[in-house]
C-alpha positions as CSV (number, residue, x, y, z in Angstrom):
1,X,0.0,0.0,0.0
2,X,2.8,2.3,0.7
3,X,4.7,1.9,-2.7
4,X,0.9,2.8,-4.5
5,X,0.5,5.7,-2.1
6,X,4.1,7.0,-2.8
7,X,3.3,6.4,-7.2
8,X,0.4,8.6,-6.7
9,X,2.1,11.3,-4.5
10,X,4.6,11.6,-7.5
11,X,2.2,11.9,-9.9
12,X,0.0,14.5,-8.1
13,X,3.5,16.7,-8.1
14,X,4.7,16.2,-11.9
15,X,1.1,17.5,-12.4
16,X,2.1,20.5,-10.1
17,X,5.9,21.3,-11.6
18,X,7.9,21.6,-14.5
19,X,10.9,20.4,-15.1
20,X,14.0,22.7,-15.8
21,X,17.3,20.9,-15.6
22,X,19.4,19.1,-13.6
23,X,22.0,20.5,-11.4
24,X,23.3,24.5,-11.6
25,X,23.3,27.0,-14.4
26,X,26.8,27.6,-15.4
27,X,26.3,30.9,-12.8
28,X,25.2,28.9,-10.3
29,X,22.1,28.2,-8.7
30,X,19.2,30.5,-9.3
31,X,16.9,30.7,-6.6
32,X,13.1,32.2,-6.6
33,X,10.1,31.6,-4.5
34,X,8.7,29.6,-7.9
35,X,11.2,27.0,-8.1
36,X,11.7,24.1,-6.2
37,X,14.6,21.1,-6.0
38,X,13.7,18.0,-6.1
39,X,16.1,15.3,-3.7
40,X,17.0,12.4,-6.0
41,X,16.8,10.3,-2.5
42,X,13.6,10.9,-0.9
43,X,11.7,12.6,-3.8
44,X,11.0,15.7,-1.3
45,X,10.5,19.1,-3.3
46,X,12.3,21.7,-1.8
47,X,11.2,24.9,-1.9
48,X,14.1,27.6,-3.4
49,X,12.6,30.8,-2.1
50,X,15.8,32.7,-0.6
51,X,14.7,33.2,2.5
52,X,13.6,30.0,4.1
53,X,16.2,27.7,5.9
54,X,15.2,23.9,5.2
55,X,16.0,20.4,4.3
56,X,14.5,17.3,3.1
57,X,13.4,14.5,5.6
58,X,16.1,12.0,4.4
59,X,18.9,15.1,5.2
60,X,20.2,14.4,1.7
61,X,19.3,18.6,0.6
62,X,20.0,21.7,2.6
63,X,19.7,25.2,2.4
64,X,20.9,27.7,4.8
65,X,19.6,30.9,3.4
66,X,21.8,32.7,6.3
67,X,24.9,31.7,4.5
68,X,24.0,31.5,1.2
69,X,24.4,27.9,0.7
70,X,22.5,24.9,-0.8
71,X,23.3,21.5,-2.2
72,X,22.9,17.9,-1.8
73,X,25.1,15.2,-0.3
74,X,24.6,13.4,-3.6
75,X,26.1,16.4,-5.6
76,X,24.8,19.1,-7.4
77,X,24.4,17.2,-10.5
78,X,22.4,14.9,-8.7
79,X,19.6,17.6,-7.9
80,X,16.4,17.7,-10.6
81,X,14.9,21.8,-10.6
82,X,11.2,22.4,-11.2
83,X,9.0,25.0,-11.7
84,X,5.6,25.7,-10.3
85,X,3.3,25.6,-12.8
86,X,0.6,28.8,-13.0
């Protein structure tokens, strides 16, 4: 029952976001209260709005807006960016 309820959880966000890229620009990582990182371990989307500290349940993707960090202990090429959809 789990694995059906976790399929439909990931279908109900694909619905909500759009897919950009994977990883950083070649500027780095663009943040905005519209875009959101998705952990490639626990499938948690991550909210990138600059000024909210947070990370996903497994641990695997932080952001410290204090310090101006972010980034997963996968790597950054490892983390899938979406945007809300209107």
């Amino acid at each position: 029952m789990k694995k059906i309820t976790e399929v439909i959880r990931g279908i109900q966000y694909s619905l909500q976001f759009q897919y950009l890229r994977t990883g950083a620009t070649k500027n780095g990582w663009r943040m905005g209260p519209d875009l959101y990182a998705k952990c490639p371990q626990c499938g948690y989307y991550m909210s990138l709005d600059p000024v909210q500290n947070e990370s996903c349940p497994c641990g695997n993707l932080t952001k410290d807006s204090d310090y101006g960090r972010f980034g997963a202990r996968t790597g950054d090429e490892s983390i899938k960016i979406y945007q809300k959809k209107k």
